[in-house]
Each structure stands twice: as C-alpha cells, then as structure tokens.
C-alpha positions as CSV (number, residue, x, y, z in Angstrom):
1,X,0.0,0.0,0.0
2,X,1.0,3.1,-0.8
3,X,2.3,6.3,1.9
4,X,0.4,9.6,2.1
5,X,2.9,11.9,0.1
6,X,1.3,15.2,0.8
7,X,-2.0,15.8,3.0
8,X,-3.9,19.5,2.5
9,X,-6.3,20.1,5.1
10,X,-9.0,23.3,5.2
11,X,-6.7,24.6,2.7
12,X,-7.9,28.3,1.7
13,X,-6.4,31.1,-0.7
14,X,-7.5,34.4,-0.9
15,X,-6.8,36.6,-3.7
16,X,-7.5,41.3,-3.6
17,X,-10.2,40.3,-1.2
18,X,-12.1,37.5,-2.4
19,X,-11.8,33.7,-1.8
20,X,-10.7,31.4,-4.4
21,X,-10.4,28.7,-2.8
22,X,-12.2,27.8,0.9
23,X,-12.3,24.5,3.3
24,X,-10.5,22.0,0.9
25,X,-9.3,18.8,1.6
26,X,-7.6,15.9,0.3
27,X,-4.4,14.1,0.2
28,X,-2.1,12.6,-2.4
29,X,-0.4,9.0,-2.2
30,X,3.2,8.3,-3.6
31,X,2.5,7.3,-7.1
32,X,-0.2,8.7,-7.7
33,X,-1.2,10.7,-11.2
34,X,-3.7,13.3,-9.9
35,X,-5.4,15.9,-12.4
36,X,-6.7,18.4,-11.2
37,X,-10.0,19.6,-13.0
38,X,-12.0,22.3,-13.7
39,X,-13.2,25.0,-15.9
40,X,-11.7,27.6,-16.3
41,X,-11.6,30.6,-12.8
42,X,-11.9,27.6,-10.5
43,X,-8.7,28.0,-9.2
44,X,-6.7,25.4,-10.6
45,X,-3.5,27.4,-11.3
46,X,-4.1,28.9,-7.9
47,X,-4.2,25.9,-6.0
48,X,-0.8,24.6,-8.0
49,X,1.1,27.7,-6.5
50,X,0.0,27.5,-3.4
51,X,1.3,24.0,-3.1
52,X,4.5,25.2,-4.6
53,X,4.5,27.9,-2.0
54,X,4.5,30.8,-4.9
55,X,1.4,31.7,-3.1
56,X,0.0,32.7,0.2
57,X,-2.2,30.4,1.7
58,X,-4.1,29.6,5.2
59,X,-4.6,26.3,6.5
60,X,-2.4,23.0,6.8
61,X,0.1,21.7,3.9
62,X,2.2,18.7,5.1
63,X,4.7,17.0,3.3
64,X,5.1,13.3,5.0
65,X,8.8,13.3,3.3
66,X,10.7,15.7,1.0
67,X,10.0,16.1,-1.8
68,X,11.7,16.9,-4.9
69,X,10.0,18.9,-7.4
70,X,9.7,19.4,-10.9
71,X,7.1,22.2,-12.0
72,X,6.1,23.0,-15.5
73,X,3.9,25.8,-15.5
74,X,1.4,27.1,-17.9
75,X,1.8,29.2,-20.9
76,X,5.4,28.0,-21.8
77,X,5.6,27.2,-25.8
78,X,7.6,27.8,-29.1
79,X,5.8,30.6,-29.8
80,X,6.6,32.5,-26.4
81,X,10.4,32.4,-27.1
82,X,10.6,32.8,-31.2
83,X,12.2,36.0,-31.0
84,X,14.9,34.6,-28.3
85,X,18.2,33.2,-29.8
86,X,17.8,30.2,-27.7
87,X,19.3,27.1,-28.7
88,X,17.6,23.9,-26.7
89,X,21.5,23.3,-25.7
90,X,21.1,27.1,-23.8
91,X,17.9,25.7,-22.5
92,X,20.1,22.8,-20.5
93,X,22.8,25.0,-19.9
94,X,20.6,26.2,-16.9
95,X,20.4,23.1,-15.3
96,X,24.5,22.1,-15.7
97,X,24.3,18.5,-16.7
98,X,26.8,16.9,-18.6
99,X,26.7,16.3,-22.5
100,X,25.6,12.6,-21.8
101,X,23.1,13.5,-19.1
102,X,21.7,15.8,-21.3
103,X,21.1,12.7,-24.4
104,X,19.4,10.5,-21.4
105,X,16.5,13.3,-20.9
106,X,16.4,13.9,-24.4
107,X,16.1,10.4,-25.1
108,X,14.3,9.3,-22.6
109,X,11.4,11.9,-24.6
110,X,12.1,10.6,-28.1
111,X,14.2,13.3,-29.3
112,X,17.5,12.7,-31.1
113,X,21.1,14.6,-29.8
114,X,21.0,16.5,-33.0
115,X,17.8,18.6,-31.4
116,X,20.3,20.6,-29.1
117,X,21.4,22.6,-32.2
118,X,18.1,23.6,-33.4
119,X,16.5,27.5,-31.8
120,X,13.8,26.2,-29.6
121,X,12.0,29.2,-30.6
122,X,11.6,27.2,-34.2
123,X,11.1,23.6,-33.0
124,X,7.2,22.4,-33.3
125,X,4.8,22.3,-30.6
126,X,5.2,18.8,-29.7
127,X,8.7,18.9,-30.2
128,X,8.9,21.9,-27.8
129,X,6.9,20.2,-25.4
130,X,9.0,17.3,-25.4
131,X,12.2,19.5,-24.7
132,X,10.0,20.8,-22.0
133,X,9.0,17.3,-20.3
134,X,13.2,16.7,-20.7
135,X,13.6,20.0,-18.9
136,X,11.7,19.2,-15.9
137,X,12.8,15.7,-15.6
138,X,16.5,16.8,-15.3
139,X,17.2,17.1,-12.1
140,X,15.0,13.8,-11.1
141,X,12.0,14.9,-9.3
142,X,10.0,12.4,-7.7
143,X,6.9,15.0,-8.1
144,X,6.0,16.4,-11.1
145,X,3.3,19.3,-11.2
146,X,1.7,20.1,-14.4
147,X,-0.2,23.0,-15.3
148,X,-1.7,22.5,-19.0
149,X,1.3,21.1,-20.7
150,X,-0.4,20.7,-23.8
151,X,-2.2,23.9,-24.8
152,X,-0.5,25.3,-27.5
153,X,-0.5,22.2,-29.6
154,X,-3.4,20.2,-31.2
155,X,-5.1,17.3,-30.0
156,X,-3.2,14.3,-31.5
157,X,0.3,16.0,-30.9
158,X,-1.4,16.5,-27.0
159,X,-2.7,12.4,-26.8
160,X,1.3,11.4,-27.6
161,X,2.6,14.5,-24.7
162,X,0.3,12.4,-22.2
163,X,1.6,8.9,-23.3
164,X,5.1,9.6,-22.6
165,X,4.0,11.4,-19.2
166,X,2.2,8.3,-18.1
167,X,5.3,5.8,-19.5
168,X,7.8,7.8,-17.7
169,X,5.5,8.4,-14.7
170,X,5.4,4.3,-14.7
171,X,9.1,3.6,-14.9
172,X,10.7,6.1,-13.1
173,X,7.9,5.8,-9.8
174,X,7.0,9.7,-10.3
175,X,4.2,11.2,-8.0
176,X,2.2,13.7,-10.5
177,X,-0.5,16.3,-10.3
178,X,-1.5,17.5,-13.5
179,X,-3.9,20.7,-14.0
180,X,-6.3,20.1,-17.2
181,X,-10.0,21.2,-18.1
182,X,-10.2,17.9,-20.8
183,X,-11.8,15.0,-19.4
184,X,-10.4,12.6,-21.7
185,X,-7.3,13.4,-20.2
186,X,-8.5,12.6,-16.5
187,X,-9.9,8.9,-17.3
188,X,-7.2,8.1,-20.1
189,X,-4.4,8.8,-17.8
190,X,-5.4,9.6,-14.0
191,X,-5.3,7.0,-11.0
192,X,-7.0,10.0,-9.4
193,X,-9.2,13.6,-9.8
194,X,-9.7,16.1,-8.1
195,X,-12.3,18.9,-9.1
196,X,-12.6,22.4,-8.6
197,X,-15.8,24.9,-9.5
198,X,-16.6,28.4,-9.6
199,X,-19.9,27.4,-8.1
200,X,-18.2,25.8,-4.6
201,X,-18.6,21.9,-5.8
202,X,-15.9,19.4,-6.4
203,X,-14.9,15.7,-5.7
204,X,-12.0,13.5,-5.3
205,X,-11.0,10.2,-6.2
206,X,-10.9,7.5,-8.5
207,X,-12.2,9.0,-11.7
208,X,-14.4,6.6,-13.1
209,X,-16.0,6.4,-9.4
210,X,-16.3,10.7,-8.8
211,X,-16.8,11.8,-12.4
212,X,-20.9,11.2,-12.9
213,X,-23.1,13.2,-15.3
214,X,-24.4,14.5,-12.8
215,X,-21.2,15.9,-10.8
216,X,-19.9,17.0,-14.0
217,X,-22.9,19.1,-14.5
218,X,-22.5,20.7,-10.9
219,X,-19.1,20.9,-11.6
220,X,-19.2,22.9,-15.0
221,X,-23.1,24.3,-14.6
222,X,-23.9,22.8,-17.4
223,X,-24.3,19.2,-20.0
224,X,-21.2,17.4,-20.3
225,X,-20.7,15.0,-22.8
226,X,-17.6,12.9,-22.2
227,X,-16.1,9.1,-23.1
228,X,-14.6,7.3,-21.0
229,X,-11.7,5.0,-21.8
C-alpha cells in the first residue's frame, strides 16, 4: 500500500479580497497521477502555486517526506520564445548537466542529440513540449506538477505528450498532479481527480467512481458530454 505523500487540510487562498479557494481537503499517495479539473476561474493554477508555496495560503500543507519537485507551468511554448536566440543546448545549460546526461532526458522523450542545435523558438509544438518534459525531468523529481502542458498544440500532438508522461510516470515511480480542463485526459491517464468549481462543488477520487453526469454538470453548470476509456 501506498504512503500519504502530501495531505492539504482546510486549505484556503484568498486573492485582492475574495476567496478562491475555501475549506478544501484531500491528500495525495506516492505514485499517484492526480489531475486536477476544472473550468476555467476555478482555481486550478491557484491551488498549483499555493502547493509550490508561490502563493499565500491559510490552513495546513504537510509534506510526510521531502519532496523533490519538478514544476512546468502554464503558458510556456515555441511561440513564447521565437524572438529569443535560444538554442535547446542554452535551455540545458541552466540546469549544468553533462553532454551525456543531457542525451538520457532527451532520449528518454524521443528526441534525437542533434535537437540541441536547433533555436527552440523554431522547434514544433510537440517537439517543444518534449524538450520541455526533458527540462523538468532533469534534475530527477519524484513530483512532477503540471499545469496545462499541452495547450499550445493540437489534439493528437497533445494524446502522444500524455503517453510519454504516463510511460515515464510508470518507470521512473513519479508522483504527478496535473492541472487540465479535458476529461479525456482525466480517465485516459489519471489513478485520481480532483475537481474544482466556480460554483463551490468538487470531488476526489478514483475518476471513473467521482466523475458522474451529474457531478460533471454541478461541476461545469452545465451538460457534459464525455467518453470514457
């Protein structure tokens, strides 16, 4: 059986006055891959710096054993560093690895040495996002927060990003909590959910158990059509 990683307990974050997010709870095992779900203004970003302490917070956050984090945070794509001259070898520079630890994480994300030549600004968006995943996994987290990681490319290049997440979340024993509005996302990949509204509901646990039509519809206030996997 798996340990309690991390255990949040009436967990609230207030933001120029107003709360946006009040009295949650949950807790997250080692091993698990928790996404974190919502529309968007439910406070999913939010919550994700608050856990990484970027934010202020009131209530409890407890850490049963250090951690070791790898964050990825929203917004980062090709497009966002075009005008940069930023090779992906200047990206990996920042973390000082050597030329063959560098190969493993690139590797280890299906891209090929040659890739460190190339301006990221200029790479596609799944080849980006790959360098990305690479990035992060450099210094060997054992926790891995995701926020959107796959927003700025379409949904076929964004299915293969999440397949390598949950291959190198299965051999390398990661611990990850994803942020995502798509559902297909949650039960294609997710041991665990966790849901956030605007309107004050949400849930936790096994998705296939929380995620009804009719928490769905609480959830997003309105009809949500959805597959599951």
């Amino acid at each position: 059986m798996s340990e309690i990683l991390l255990e949040v307990k009436n967990f609230n974050v207030t933001m120029d006055g107003s709360p946006v997010l009040s009295g949650l709870n949950f807790s997250v095992e080692e091993g698990e891959f928790l996404t974190i779900l919502g529309p968007n203004g439910s406070g999913k970003t939010v919550l994700t710096k608050a856990l990484l302490g970027l934010m202020p917070y009131e209530g409890e956050l407890r850490w049963h054993m250090k951690p070791r984090i790898g964050y990825l945070p929203q917004g980062l794509n090709q497009m966002s560093v075009r005008d940069l001259p930023l090779t992906v070898k200047d990206f990996f520079a920042l973390k000082k690895l050597n030329p063959r630890e560098i190969s493993k994480c690139l590797s280890d994300v299906g891209l090929a040495g040659n890739v460190l030549s190339k301006r990221a600004g200029y790479l596609s968006g799944g080849e980006f996002q790959r360098m990305l995943v690479a990035w992060v996994l450099a210094p060997h987290p054992n926790v891995l927060f995701l926020d959107e990681p796959t927003t700025a490319i379409d949904v076929a290049g964004g299915e293969t990003i999440y397949s390598l997440l949950r291959d190198i979340w299965r051999e390398q024993k990661l611990t990850i909590l994803n942020v995502t509005h798509d559902l297909n996302i949650v039960f294609a990949h997710s041991t665990h959910v966790l849901c956030l509204s605007r309107f004050g509901h949400r849930c936790y646990g096994v998705p296939k158990e929380v995620l009804t039509p009719d928490m769905l519809n609480e959830i997003y206030g309105a009809t949500v059509n959805f597959y599951t996997h």
